[in-house]
N, C-alpha and C positions, 0 to 999 in steps of 0.2 A: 551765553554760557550753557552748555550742555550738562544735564545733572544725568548719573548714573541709577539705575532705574535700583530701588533696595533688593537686598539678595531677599531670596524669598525665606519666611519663618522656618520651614523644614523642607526636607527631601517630599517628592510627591510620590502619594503613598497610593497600592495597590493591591484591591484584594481578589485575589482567584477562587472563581466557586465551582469545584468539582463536581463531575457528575456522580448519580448514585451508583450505576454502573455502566459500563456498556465499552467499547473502546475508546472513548476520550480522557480516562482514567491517566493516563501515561501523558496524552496530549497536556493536561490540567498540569499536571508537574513539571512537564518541560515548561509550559507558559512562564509559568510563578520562578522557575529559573533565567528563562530570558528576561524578566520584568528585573529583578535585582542586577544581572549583569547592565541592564542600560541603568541603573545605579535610582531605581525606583524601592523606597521602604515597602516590603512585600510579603505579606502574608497570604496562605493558601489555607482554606478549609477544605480538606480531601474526607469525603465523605467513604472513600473503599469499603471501609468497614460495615456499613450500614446495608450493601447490598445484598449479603446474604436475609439480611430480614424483610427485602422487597419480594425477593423470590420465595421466600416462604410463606409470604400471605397469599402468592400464587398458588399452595400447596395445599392450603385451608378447605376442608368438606366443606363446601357454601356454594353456593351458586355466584356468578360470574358478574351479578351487579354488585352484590356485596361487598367478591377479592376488591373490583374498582374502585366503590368506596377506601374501603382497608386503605386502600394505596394512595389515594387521595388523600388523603387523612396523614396516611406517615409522610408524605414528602411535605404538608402544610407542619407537621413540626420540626422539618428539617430547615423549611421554612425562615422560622423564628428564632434557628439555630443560626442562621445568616445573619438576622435582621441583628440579632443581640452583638454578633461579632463586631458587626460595623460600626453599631453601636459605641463598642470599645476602642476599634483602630481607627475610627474615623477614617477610611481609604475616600482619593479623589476621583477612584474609580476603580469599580466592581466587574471586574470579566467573568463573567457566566458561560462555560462548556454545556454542550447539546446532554441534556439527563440533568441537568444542574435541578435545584429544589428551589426554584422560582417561582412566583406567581406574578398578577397583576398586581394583586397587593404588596410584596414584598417586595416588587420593584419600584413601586409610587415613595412606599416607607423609606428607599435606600435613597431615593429623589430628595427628601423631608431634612432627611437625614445628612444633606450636600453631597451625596456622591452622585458621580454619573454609571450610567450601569450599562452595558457594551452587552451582547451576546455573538457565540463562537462558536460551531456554525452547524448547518443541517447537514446530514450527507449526500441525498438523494430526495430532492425538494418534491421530483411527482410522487414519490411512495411513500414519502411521511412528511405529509401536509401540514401538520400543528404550525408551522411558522407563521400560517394564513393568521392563527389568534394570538401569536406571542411577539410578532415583529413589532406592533406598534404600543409595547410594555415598555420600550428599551429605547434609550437615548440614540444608542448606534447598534446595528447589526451588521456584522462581517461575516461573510460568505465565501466560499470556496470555489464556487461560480460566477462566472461573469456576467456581462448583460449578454441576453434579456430578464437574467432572476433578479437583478438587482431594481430594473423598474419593476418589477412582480413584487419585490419587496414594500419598496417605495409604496408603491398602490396600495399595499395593504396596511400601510400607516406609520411604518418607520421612518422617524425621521432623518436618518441618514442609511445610507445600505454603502459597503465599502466592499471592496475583494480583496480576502487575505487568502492564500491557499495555504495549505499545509507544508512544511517542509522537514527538515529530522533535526533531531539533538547531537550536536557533536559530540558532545559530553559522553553521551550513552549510547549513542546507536551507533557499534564499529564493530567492526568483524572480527572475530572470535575463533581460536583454535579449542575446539571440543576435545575433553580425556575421550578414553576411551569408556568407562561410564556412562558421559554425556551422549555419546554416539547411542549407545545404548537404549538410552533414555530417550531422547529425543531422535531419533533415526526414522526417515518414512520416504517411501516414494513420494507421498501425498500429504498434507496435512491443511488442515484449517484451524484458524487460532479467533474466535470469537463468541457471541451470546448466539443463544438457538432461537433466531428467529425463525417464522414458521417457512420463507422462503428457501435459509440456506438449510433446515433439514431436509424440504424437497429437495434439494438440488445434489444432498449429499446422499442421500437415499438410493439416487438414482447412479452413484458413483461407489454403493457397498463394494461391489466386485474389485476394487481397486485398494480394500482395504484402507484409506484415507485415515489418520490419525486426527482425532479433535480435539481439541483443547481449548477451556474455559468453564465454565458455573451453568447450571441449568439445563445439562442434556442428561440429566439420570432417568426422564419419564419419555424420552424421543425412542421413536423407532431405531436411531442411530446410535443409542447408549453406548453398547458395545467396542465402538470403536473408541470411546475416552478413555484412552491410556488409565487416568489417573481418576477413577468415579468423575468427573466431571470438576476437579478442582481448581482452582481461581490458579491465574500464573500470575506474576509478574515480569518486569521488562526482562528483568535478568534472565528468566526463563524463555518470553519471549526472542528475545534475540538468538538463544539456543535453540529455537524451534525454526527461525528460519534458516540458520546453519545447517543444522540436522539434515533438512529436507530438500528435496530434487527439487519438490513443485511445491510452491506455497498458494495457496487459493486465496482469496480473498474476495467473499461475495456478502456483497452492497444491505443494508438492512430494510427489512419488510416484514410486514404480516401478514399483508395480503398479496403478494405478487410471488406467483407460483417458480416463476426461472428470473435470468438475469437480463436489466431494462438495455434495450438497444440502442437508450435516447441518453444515456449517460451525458453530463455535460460539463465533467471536472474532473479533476485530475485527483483519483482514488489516495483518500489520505494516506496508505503505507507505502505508497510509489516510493518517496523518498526514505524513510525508512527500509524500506526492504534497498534498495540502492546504495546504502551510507552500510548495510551490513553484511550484503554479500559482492559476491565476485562478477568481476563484468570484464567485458572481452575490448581492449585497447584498439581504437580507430584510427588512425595516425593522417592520414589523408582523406580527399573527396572523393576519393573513388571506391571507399569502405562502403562508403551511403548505399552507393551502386552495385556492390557486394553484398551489402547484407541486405537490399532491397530485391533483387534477385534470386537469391542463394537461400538464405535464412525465411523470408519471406515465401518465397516458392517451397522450400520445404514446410513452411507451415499449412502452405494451401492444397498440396498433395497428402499430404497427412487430415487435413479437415475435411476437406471437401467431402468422402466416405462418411462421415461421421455426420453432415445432414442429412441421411437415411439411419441416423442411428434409432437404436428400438425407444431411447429415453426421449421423447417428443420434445420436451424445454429445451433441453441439449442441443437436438436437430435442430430445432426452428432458429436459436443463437448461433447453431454455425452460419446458415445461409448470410445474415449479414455478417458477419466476422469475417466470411470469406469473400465478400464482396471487398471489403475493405483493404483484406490483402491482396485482392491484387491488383487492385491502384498500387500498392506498395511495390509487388512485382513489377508491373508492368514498370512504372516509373526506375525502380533501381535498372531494369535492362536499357530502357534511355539513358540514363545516367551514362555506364559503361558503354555503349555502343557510340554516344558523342566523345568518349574517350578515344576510343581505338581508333575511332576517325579522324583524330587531330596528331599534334607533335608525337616523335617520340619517347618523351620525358612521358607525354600523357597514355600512351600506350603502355609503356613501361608500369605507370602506377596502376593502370586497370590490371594489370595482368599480377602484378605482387598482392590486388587487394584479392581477386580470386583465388590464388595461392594459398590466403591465409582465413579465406572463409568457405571452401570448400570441402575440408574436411568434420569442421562441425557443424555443418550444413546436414551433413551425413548422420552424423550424431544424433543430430536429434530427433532421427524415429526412436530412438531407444538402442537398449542393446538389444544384440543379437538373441532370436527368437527361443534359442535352447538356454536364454539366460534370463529372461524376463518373466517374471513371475505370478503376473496377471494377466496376460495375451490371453491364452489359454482359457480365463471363465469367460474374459472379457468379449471375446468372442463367440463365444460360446451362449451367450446372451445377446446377442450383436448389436453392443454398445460399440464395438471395435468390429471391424466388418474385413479387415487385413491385416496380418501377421505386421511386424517392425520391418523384416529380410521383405516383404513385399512390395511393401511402400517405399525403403530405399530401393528397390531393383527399380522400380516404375521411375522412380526421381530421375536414377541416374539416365535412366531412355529417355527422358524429357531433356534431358540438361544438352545430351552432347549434341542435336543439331541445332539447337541456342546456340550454344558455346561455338560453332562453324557458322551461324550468323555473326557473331559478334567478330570474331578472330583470335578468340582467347583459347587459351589452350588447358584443357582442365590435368591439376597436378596429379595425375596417375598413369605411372609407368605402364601398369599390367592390364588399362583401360582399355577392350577389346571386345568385336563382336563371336560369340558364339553362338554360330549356328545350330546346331544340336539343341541347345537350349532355347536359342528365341531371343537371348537377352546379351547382358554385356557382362564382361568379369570386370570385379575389379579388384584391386589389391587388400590384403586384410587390415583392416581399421584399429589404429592401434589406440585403446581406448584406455591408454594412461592419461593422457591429455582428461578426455571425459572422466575419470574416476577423480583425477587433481580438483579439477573445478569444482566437482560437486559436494569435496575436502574443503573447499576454500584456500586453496595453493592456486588459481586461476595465473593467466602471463600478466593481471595489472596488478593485484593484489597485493605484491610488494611495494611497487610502485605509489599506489594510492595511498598507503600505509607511511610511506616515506614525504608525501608532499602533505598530508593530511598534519604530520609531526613538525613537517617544516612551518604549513601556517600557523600552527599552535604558538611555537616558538618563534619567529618573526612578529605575531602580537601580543607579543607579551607588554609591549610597552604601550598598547590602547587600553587593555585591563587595567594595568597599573595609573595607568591618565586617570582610567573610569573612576577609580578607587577612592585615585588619592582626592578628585575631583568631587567627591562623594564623602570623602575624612574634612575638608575642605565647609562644606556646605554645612553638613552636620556641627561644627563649630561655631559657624558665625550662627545660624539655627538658637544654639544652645546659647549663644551670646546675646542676642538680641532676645530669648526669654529670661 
């Protein structure tokens, strides 16, 4: 006779320990959201508040062992301010975000205490080391990187190392129609949304010309001030999210303090990939012969537009494009195989190659920019030669690159008025109608209804696993309450 195993006394309980500041803030709150949706009793200590007092002991006339002290000090009583929590919630385990106010100590104490204690994760393991002394505090550490970090981990005394990556909240990260206020407010060629560490003020330093918008806490004493819209004010997601709408280009560089540009050895897939993904607009693939289009097309224009730019006068820059540009074009190269094994097979597959061309060679075009009497920083950018060719010059070169491709492959590229002029040297082509361009960069893109529509559909097709979740959880908490 088999006996049924006792339901267990309560729901298993879990607590999120937020960072003080930095961008895992937002990360911290979606956790503590997914941990109740899989029907865990779930408390979050969000410490937001607290960061402006980190930052102002940075501010303190003292010398620079002391601020360390200071700060030492304040996160050991935010410390205490965990240990007491747990204290009270008894959680079965404690997720700790990268900045969280952890120690050896307070991790041993949360051990004493029956909880297991996780940490969430580093972003950039060679520029900020600390995991060397904190990996082996913590029951499990989860990483955003795969192996080889996680034996790196391991060796340095974790007893478990897992790979979790990053991914976005459905809840909160979805694309957004801005008033026209918000346009206002948040509207930029350029922007970056983060802490001023000493790397991305290099990096932004080197980008004033571009005028770049910054947003976040602690750039009132940078050489970059200036550009914070808002003195350097704290956003949140709601803001956030309106900052990647807003913007043409969202930057997002890696955290450091000592590493002057951006690392070449990257080895994870940047935590706002998917967030920025789940909030803006992206261009619909429908076939295999897209790959070979935008591997091509989009790809080749990236590499005609960069390639210039490692002679740019900002040295970090340069020296990032060369590999950047190595890397596209494997990408090129390979999207021109793609399509060229197309054009050489069935008709069906000929046909696809030439509808995926069709439909990525005009924003191919696009993406030098607008036209050179309409862009608004060509002109310093140049002029400092950070930008070393006008927008009108890098597409004129694109397009003389493209059509004896295009007569290798067999494809025919979509422009009527596609012709050589002798007088000039170069090729005409027809005028770029850059409504399409101005839509997307609205967030009216051709998928964004579409995604908006299947995104609605899975919501409501699960409604009845929530409801399982729930009632499976009204359930547990019963018998819980019956058995004490």
């Amino acid at each position: 006779m088999t006996v049924a195993p006792a339901p267990p006394s309560r729901l298993p309980r879990v607590l999120v320990v937020g960072p003080i500041y930095g961008g895992s803030l937002e990360t911290a709150r979606s956790t503590a959201r997914a941990s109740e949706a899989l029907g865990a009793e779930t408390r979050l200590l969000d410490f937001d508040a607290f960061g402006a007092g980190w930052h102002s002991l940075s501010a303190l006339p003292m010398a620079t062992a002391h601020k360390t002290k200071l700060r030492v000090e304040y996160a050991k009583v935010l410390g205490e301010a965990v240990v007491a929590s747990a204290l009270d919630f008894r959680p079965d385990l404690v997720i700790a975000l990268a900045q969280a106010p952890l120690n050896a100590s307070v991790c041993d104490r949360l051990r004493t205490a029956g909880s297991k204690v996780a940490f969430w994760f580093v972003e950039n393991h060679r520029v900020l080391p600390y995991w060397k002394q904190v990996a082996k505090d913590y029951d499990a550490f989860f990483a955003i990187q795969d192996e080889p970090f996680l034996a790196m981990v391991r060796e340095a005394g974790a007893p478990k190392a897992i790979y979790l990556p990053t991914a976005a909240d459905p809840d909160r990260h979805v694309p957004v129609e801005l008033t026209e206020a918000e346009r206002r407010r948040f509207g930029a060629d350029l922007s970056f949304a983060g802490a001023p560490y000493l790397n991305r003020q290099r990096m932004l330093l080197g980008l004033i010309d571009l005028a770049p918008k910054i947003w976040g806490d602690g750039w009132a004493g940078t050489e970059v001030a200036k550009l914070a819209p808002e003195r350097g004010a704290r956003f949140d997601l709601f803001e956030m999210i309106r900052i990647f709408a807003g913007t043409r280009i969202n930057l997002n560089i890696h955290s450091a303090n000592h590493v002057a540009g951006l690392d070449p050895d990257a080895d994870y897939v940047n935590p706002r990939t998917f967030e920025l993904a789940a909030c803006e607009v992206v261009y619909p693939t429908p076939t295999w012969a897209d790959m070979g289009a935008i591997g091509w097309l989009v790809d080749g224009a990236a590499i005609c537009n960069q390639v210039p730019l490692c002679r740019a006068s900002y040295g970090p820059y340069g020296r990032a494009m060369v590999r950047i540009c190595k890397e596209e074009s494997f990408h090129q190269r390979q999207g021109f195989e793609i399509l060229l094994e197309l054009m050489q097979g069935t008709e069906a597959q000929r046909e696809m190659a030439q509808d995926a061309v069709n439909r990525w060679y005009w924003p191919s075009l696009m993406m030098f920019g607008p036209p050179d009497d309409q862009s608004p920083n060509s002109a310093q950018s140049m002029a400092w030669n950070i930008k070393r060719f006008s927008n009108d010059e890098l597409r004129q070169r694109f397009v003389g690159m493209l059509v004896p491709q295009a007569e290798v492959l067999g494809v025919t590229l979509p422009d009527p008025n596609l012709a050589w002029n002798e007088e000039r040297q170069a090729y005409d082509i027809s005028e770029i109608d850059w409504t399409e361009f101005n839509e997307v960069l609205a967030g009216r893109g051709p998928a964004n209804a579409e995604r908006l529509r299947r995104r609605r559909e899975a919501h409501e097709e699960g409604a009845w696993v929530r409801e399982a979740a729930h009632e499976y959880a009204r359930k547990q908490a019963e018998r819980a309450k019956a058995v004490a």
